[in-house]
C-alpha positions in Angstrom: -7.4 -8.8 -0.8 -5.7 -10.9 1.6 -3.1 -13.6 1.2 -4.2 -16.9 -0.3 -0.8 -18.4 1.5 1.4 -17.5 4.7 5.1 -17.7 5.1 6.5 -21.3 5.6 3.8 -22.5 3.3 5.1 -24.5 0.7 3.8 -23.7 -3.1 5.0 -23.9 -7.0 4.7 -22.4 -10.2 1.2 -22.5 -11.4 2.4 -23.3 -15.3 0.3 -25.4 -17.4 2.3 -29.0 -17.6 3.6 -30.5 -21.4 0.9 -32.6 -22.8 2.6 -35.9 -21.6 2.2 -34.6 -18.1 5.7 -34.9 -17.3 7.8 -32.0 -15.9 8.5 -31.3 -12.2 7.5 -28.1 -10.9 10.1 -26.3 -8.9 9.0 -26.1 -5.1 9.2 -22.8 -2.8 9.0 -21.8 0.5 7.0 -18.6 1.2 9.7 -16.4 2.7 7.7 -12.8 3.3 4.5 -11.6 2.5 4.5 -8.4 0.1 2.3 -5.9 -0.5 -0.9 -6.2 -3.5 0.6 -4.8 -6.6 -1.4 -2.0 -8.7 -4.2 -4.5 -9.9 -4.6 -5.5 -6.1 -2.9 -8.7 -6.5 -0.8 -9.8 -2.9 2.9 -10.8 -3.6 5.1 -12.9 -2.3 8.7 -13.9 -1.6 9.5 -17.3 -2.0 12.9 -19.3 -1.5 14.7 -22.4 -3.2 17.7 -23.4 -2.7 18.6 -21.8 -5.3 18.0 -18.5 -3.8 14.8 -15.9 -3.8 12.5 -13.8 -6.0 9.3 -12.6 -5.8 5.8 -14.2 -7.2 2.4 -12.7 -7.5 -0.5 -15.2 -5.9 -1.6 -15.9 -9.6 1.5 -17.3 -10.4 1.6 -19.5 -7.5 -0.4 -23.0 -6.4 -0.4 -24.9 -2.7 2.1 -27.5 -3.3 1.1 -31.6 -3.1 2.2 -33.2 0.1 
């Protein structure tokens, strides 16, 4: 499956909001591109200025500009 995103693209967390529809998401950079994982789901490394982790696509959605 190929990647839904590519590096410098920025994305967030694809959590479901509070019911009041408040709550920022935290924003990432894509960082590096990784590998589909055993279901054949891609992976990615994104950054924050808080530092970096890895995210699989399903957990991830295009940021607003």
């Amino acid at each position: 499956m190929p990647h839904k995103f590519k590096i410098g693209d920025r994305v967030c967390g694809a959590q479901v909001l509070p019911p009041t529809g408040k709550g920022a998401s935290e924003i990432f950079a894509v960082a590096r591109l990784m590998p589909e994982d055993r279901a054949g789901e891609p992976g990615y490394r994104v950054r924050t200025e808080a530092g970096e982790r890895a995210m699989s696509e399903g957990e991830l959605v295009a940021a607003r500009r």
